[in-house]
OpenMM code with the backbone's topology and positions (N, CA, C; nanometers):
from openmm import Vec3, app, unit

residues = "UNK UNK UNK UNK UNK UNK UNK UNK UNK UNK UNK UNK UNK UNK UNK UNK UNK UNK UNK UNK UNK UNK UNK UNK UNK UNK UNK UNK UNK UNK UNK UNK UNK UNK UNK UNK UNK UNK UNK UNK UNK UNK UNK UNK UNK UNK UNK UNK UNK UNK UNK UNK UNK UNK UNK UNK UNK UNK UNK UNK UNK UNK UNK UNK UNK UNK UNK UNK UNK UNK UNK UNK UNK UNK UNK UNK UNK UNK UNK UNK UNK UNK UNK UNK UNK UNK UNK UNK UNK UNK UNK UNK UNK UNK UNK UNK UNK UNK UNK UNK UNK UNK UNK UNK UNK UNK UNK UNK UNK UNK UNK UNK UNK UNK UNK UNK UNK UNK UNK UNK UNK UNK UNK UNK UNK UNK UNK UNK UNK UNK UNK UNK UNK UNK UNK UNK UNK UNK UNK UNK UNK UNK UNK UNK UNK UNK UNK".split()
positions = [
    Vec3(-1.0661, 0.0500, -0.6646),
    Vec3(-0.9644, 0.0968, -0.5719),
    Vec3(-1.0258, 0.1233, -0.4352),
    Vec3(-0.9111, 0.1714, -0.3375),
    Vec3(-1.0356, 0.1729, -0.1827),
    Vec3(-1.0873, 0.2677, -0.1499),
    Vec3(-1.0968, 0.4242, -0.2404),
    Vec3(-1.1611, 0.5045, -0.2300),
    Vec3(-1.3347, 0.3967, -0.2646),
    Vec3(-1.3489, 0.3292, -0.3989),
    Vec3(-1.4795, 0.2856, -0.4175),
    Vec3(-1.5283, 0.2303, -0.2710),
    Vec3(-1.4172, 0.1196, -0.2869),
    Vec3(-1.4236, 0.0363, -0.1178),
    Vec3(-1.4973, 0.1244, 0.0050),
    Vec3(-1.4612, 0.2440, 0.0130),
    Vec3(-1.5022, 0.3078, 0.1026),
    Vec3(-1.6117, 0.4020, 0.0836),
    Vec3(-1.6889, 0.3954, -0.0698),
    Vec3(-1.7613, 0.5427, -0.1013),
    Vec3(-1.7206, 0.6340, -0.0802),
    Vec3(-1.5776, 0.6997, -0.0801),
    Vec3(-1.4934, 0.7845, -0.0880),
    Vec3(-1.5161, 0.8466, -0.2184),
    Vec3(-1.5179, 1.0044, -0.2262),
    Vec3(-1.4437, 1.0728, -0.3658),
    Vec3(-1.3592, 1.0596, -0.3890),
    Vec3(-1.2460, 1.0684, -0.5110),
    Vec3(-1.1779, 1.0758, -0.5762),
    Vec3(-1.1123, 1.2016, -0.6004),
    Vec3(-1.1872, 1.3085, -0.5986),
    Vec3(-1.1390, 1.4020, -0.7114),
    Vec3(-1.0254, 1.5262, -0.6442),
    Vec3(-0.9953, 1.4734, -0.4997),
    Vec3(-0.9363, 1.5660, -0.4419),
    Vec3(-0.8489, 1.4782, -0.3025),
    Vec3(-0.7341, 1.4425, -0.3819),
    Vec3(-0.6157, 1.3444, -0.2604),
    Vec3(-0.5036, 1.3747, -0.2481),
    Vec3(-0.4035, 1.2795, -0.2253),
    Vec3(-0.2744, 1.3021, -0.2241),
    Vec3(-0.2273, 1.3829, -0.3502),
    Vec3(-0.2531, 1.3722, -0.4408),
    Vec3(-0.2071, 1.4122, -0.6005),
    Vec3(-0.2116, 1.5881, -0.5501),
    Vec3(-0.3481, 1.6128, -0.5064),
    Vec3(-0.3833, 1.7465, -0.5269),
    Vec3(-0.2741, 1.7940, -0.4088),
    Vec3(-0.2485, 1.7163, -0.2897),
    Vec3(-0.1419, 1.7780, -0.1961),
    Vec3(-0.0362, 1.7856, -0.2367),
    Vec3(0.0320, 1.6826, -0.3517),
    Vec3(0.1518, 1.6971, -0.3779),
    Vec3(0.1905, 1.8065, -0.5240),
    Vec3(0.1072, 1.8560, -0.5973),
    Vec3(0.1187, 1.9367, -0.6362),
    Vec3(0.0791, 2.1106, -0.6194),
    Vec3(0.0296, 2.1045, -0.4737),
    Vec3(0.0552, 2.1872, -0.4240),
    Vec3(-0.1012, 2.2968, -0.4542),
    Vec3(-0.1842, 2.2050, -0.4545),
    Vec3(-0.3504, 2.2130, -0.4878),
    Vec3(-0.4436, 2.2250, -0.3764),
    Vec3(-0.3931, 2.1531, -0.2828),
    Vec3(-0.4644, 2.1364, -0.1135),
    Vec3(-0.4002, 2.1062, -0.0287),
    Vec3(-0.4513, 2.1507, 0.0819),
    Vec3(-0.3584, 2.1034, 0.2155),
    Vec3(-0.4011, 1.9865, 0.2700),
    Vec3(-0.3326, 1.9747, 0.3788),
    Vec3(-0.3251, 1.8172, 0.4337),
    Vec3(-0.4918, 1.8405, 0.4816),
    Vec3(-0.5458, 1.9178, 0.5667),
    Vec3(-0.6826, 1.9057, 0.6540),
    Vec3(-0.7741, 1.9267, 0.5055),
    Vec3(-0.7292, 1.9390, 0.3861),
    Vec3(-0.8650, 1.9319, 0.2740),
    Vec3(-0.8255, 1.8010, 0.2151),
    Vec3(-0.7393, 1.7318, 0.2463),
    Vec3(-0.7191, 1.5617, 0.1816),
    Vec3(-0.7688, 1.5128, 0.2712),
    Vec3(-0.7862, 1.5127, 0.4194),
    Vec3(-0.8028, 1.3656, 0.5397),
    Vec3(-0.9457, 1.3698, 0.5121),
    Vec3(-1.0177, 1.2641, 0.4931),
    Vec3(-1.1607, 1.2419, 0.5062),
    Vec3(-1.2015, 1.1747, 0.5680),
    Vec3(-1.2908, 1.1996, 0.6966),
    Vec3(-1.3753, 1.1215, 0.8281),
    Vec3(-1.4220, 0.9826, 0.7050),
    Vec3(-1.4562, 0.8567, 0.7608),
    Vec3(-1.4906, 0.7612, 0.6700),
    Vec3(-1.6318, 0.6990, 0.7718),
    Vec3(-1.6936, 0.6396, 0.6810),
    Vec3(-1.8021, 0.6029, 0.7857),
    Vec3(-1.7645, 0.4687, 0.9177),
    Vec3(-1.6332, 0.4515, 0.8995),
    Vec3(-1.5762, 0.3694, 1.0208),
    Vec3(-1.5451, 0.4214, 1.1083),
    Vec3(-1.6146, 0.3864, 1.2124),
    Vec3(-1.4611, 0.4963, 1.3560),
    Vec3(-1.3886, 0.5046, 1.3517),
    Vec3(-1.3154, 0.6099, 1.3757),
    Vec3(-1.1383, 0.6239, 1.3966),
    Vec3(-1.0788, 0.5837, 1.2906),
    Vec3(-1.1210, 0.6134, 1.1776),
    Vec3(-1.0924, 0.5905, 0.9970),
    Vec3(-1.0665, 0.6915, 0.9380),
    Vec3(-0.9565, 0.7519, 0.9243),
    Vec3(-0.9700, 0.8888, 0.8332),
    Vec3(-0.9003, 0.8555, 0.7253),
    Vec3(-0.9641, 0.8401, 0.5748),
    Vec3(-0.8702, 0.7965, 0.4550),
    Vec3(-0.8256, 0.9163, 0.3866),
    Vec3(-0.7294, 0.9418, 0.3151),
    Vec3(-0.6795, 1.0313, 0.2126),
    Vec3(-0.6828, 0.9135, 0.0722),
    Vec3(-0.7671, 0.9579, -0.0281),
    Vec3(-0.7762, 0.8778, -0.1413),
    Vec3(-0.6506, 0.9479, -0.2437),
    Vec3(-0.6337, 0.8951, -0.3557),
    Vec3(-0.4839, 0.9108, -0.4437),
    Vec3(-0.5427, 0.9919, -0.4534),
    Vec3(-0.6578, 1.0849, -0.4810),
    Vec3(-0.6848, 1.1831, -0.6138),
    Vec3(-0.6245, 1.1914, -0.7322),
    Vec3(-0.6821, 1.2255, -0.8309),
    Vec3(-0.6727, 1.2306, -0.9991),
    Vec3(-0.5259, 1.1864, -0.9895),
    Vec3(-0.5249, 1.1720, -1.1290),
    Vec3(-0.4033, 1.0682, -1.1652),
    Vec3(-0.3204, 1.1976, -1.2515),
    Vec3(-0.2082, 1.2325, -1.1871),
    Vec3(-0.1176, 1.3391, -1.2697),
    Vec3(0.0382, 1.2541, -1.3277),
    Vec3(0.1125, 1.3830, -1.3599),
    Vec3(0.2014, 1.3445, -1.4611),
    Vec3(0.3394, 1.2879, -1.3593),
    Vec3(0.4248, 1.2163, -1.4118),
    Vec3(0.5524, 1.2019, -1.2972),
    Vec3(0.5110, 1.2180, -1.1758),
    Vec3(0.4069, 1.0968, -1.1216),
    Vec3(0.3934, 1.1126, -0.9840),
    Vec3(0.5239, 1.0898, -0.8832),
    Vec3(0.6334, 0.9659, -0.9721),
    Vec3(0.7367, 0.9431, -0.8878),
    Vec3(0.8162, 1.0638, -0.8691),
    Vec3(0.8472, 1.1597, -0.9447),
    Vec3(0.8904, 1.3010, -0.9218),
    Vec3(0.8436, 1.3565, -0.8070),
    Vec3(0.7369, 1.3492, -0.7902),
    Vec3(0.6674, 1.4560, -0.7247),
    Vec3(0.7188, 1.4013, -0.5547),
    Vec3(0.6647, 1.2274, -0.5444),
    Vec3(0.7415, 1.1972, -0.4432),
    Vec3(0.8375, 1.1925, -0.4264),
    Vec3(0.9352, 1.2240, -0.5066),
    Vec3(1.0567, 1.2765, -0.4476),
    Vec3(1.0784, 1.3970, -0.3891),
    Vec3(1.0127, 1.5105, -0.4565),
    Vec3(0.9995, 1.6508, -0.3718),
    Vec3(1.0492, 1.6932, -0.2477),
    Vec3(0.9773, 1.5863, -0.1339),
    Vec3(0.9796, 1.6144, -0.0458),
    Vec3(0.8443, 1.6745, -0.0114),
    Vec3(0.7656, 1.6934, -0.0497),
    Vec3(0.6006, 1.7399, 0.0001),
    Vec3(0.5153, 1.5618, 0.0532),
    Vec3(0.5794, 1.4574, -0.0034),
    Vec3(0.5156, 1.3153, 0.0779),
    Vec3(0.6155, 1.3217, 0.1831),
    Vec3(0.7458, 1.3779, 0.2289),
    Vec3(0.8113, 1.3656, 0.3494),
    Vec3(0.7136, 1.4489, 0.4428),
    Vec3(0.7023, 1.5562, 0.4250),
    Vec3(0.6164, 1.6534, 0.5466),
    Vec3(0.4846, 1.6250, 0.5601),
    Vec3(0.3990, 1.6010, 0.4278),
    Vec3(0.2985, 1.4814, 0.4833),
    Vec3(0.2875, 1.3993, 0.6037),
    Vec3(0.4027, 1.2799, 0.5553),
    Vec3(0.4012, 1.1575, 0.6198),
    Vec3(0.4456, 1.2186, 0.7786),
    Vec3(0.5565, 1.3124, 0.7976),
    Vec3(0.5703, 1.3477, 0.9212),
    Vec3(0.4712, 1.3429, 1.0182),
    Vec3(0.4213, 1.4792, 0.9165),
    Vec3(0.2576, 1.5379, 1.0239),
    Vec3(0.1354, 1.4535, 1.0569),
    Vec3(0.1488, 1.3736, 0.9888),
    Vec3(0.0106, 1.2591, 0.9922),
    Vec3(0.0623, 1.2217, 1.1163),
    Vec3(0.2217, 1.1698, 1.0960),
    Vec3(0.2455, 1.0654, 1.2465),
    Vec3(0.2265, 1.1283, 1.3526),
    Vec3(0.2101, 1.2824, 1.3620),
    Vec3(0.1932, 1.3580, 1.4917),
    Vec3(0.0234, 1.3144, 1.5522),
    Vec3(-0.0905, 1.2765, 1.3898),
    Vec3(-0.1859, 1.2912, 1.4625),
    Vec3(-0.2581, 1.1462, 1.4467),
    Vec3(-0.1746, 1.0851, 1.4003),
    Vec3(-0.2442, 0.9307, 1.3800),
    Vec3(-0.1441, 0.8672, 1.4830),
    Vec3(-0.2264, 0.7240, 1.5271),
    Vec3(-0.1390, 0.6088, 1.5751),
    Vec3(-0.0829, 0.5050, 1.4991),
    Vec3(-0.1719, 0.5172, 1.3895),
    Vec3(-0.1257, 0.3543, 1.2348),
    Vec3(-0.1488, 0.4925, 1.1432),
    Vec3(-0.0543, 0.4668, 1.0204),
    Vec3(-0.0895, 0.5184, 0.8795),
    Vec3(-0.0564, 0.3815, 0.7906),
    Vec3(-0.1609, 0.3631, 0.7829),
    Vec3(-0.1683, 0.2313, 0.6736),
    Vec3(-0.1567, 0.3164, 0.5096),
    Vec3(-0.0794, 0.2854, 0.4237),
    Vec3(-0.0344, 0.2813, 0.3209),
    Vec3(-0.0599, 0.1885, 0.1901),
    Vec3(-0.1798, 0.2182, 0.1212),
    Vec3(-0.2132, 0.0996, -0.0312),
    Vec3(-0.1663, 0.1710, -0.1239),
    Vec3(-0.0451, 0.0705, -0.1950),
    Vec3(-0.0033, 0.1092, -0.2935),
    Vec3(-0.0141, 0.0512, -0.4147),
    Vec3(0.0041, 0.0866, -0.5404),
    Vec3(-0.0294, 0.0069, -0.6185),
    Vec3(0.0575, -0.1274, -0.6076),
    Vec3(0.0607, -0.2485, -0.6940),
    Vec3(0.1652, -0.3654, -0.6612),
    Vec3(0.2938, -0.3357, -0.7218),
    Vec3(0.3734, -0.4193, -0.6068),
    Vec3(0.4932, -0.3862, -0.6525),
    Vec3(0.5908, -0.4038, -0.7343),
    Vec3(0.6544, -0.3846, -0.8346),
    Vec3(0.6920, -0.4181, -0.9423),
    Vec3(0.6283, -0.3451, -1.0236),
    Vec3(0.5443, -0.3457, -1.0478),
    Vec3(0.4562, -0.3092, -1.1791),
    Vec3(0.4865, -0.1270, -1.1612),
    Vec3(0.5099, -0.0484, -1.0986),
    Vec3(0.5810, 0.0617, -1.1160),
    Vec3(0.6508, 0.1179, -0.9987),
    Vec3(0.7468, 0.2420, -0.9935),
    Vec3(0.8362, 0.2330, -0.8798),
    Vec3(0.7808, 0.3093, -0.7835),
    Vec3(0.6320, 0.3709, -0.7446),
    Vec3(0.5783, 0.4538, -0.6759),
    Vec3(0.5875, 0.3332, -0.5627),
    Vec3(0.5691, 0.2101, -0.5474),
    Vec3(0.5483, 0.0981, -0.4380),
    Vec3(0.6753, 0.1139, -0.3427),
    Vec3(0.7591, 0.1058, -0.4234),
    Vec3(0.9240, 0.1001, -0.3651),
    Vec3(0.9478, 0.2333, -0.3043),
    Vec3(0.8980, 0.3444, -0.3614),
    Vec3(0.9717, 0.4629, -0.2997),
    Vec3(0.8696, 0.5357, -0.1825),
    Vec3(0.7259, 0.4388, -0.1696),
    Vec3(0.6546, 0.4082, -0.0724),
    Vec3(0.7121, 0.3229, 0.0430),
    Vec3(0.7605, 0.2367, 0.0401),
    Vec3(0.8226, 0.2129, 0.1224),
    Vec3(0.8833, 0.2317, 0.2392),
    Vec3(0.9913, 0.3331, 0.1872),
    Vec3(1.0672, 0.4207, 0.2858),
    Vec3(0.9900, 0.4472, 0.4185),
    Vec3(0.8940, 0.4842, 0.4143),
    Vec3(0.7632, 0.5569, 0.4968),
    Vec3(0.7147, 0.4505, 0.5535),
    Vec3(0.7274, 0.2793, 0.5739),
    Vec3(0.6406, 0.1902, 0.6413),
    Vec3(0.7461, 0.1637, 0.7255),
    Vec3(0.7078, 0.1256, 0.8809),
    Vec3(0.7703, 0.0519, 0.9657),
    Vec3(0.7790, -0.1079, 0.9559),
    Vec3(0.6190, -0.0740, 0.8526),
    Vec3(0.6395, -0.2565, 0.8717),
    Vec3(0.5524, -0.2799, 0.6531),
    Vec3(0.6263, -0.3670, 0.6032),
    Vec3(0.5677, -0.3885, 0.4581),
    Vec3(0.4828, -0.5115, 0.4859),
    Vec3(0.3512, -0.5199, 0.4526),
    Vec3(0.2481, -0.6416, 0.3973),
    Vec3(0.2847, -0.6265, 0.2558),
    Vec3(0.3559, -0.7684, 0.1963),
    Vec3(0.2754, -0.8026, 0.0315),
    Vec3(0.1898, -0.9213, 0.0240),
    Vec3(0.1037, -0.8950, -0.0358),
    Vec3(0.0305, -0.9804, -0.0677),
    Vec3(0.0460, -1.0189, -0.1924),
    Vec3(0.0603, -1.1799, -0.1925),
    Vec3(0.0986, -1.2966, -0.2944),
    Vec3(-0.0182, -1.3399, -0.3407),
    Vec3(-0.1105, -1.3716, -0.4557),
    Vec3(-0.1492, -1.4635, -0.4810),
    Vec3(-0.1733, -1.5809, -0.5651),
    Vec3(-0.1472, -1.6917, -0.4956),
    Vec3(-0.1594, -1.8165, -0.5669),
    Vec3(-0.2123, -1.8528, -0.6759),
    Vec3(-0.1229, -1.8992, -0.7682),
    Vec3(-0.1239, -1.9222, -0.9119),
    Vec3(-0.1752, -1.7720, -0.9803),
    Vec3(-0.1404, -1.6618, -0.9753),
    Vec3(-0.1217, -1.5131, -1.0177),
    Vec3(-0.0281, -1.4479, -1.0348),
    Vec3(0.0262, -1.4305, -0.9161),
    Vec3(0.1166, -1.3590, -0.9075),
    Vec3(0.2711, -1.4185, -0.9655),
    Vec3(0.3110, -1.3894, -1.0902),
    Vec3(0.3989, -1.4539, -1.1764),
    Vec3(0.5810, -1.4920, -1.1159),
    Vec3(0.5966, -1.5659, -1.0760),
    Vec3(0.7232, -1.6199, -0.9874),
    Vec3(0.8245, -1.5561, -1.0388),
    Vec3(0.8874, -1.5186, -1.1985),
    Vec3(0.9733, -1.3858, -1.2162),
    Vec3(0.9385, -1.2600, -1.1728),
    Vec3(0.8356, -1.2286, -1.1741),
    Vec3(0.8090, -1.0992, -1.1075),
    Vec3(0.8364, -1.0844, -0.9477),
    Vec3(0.7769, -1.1492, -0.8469),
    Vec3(0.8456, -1.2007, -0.7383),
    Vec3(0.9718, -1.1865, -0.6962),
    Vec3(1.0752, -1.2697, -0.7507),
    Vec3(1.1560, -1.2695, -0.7318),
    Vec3(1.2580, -1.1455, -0.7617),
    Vec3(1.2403, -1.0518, -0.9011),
    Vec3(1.2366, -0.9438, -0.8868),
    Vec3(1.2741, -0.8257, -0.8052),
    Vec3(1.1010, -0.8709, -0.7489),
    Vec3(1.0863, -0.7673, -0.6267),
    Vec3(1.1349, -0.7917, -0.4985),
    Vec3(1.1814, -0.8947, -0.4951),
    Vec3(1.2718, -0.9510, -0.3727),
    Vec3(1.3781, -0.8899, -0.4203),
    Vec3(1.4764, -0.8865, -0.5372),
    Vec3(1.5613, -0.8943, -0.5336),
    Vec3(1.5936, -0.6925, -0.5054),
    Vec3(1.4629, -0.6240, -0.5522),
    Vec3(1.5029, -0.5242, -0.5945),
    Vec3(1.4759, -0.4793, -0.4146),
    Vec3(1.4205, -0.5555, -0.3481),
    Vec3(1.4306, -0.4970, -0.1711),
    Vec3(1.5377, -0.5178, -0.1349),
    Vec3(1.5839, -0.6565, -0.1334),
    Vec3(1.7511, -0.6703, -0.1344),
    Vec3(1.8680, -0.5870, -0.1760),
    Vec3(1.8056, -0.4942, -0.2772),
    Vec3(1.9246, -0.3982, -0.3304),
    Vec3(1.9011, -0.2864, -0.2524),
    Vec3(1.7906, -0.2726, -0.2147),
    Vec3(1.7742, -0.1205, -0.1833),
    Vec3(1.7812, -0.1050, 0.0202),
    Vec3(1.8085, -0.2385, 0.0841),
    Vec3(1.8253, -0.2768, 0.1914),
    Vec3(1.6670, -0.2431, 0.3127),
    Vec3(1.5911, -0.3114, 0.2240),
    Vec3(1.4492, -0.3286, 0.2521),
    Vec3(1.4422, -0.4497, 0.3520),
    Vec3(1.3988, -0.4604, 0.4622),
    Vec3(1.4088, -0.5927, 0.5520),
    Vec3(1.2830, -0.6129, 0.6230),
    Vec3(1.2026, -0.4775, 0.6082),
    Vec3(1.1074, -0.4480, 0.7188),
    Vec3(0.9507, -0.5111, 0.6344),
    Vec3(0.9447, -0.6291, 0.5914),
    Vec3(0.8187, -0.6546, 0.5000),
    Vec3(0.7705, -0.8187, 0.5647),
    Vec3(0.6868, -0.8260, 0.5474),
    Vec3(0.6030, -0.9586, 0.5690),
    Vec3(0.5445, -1.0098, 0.4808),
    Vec3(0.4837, -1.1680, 0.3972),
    Vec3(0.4160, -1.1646, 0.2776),
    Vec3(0.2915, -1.2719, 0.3453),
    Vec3(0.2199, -1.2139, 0.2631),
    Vec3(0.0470, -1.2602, 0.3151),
    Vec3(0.0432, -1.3773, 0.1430),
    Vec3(0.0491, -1.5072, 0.1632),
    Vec3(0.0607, -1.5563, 0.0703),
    Vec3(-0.0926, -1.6401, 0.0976),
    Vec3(-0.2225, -1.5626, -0.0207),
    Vec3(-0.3251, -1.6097, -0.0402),
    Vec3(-0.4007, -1.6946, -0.1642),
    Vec3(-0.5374, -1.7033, -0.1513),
    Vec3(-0.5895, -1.7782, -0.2131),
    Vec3(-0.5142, -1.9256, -0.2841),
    Vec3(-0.4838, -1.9735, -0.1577),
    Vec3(-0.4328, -2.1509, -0.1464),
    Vec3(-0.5293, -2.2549, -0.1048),
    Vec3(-0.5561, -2.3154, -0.1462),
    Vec3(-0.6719, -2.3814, -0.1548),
    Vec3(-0.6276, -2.5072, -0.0939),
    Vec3(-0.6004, -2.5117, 0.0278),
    Vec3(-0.5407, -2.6341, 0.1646),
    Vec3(-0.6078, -2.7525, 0.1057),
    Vec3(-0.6978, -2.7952, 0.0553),
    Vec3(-0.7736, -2.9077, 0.0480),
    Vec3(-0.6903, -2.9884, -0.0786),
    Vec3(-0.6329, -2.9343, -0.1895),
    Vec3(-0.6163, -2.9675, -0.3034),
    Vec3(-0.4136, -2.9424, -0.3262),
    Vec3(-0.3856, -2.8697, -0.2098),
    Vec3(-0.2408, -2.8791, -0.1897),
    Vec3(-0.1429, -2.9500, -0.1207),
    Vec3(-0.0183, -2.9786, -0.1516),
    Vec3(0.0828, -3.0346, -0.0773),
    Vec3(0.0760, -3.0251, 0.0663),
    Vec3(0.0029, -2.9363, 0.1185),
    Vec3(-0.0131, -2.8293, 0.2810),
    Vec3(-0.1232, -2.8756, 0.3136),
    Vec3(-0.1991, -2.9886, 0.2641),
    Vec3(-0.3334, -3.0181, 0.3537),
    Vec3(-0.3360, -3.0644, 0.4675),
    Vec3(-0.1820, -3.1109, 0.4979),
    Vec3(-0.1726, -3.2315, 0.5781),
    Vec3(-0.2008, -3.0733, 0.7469),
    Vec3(-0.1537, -2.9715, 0.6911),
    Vec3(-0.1654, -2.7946, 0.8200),
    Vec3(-0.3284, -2.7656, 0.7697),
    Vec3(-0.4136, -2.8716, 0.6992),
    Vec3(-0.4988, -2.7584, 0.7055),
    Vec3(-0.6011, -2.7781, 0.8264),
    Vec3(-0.5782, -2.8504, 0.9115),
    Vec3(-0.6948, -2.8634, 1.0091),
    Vec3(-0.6169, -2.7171, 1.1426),
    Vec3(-0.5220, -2.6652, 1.1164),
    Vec3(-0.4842, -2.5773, 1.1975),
    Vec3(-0.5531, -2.4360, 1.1217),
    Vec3(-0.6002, -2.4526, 0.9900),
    Vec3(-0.6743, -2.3249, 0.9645),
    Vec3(-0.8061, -2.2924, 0.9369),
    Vec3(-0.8374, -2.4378, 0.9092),
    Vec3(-0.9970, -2.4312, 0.8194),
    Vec3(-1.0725, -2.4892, 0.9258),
    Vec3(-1.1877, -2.4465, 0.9535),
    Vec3(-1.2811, -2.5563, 1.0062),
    Vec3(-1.4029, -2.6029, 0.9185),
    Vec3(-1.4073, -2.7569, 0.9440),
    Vec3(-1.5153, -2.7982, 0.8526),
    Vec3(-1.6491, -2.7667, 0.8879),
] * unit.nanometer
topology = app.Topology()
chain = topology.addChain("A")
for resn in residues:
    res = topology.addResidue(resn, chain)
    for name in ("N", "CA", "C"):
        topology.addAtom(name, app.Element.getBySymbol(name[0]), res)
């Protein structure tokens, strides 16, 4: 996960803010990037989708925007449980990332359909690991690859 990504701890994140364990200035952690401050999930508790409903990820997300310029948001994938979707709400703008021959075309569609219900418009899809040389699309690949 991107706490590893980052040599981040674990043991004290969002979880511990939303149950009411730590405050926001004991979740933000300086990262060894400039101008990087991550909050990792911390420990894995019970009915997390409950909890985001609360209303304790609304006053979060507020206050961050007072002191950040981007709050980038990794969620787990979507479909596979409803914490992604009710993440959402909170992005100006959605990245999914697709990937080629993985990511299962009922599931997909799915999750299209279930943005469509819920009047989701604000997303973009990063459709990777396509292999231009060996696809229908080789004929675009000199606009991406260089030999």
């Amino acid at each position: 996960t991107l706490h590893i990504k980052l040599k981040e701890d674990n043991s004290r994140g969002l979880s511990n803010y939303m149950i009411k364990k730590a405050s926001i200035e004991d979740i933000i952690r300086n990262t060894a990037i400039p101008n990087l401050d991550f909050i990792s999930a911390g420990p894995v508790i019970p009915n997390p989708s409950e909890l985001m409903e609360s209303g304790a990820l609304d006053h979060l997300i507020n206050q961050l925007k007072t002191q950040y310029d981007y709050i980038v948001i990794d969620t787990t994938p979507v479909g596979i449980v409803a914490d992604a979707i009710l993440m959402m709400k909170y992005a100006s703008r959605v990245l999914m990332v697709i990937r080629n021959n993985y990511t299962r075309k009922d599931v997909f569609a799915n999750v299209l359909s279930n943005l469509k219900a819920n009047k989701l418009t604000n997303f973009d899809i990063i459709y990777n690991d396509l292999n231009l040389h060996k696809s229908s699309y080789r004929h675009y690949s000199n606009y991406y690859i260089r030999n």
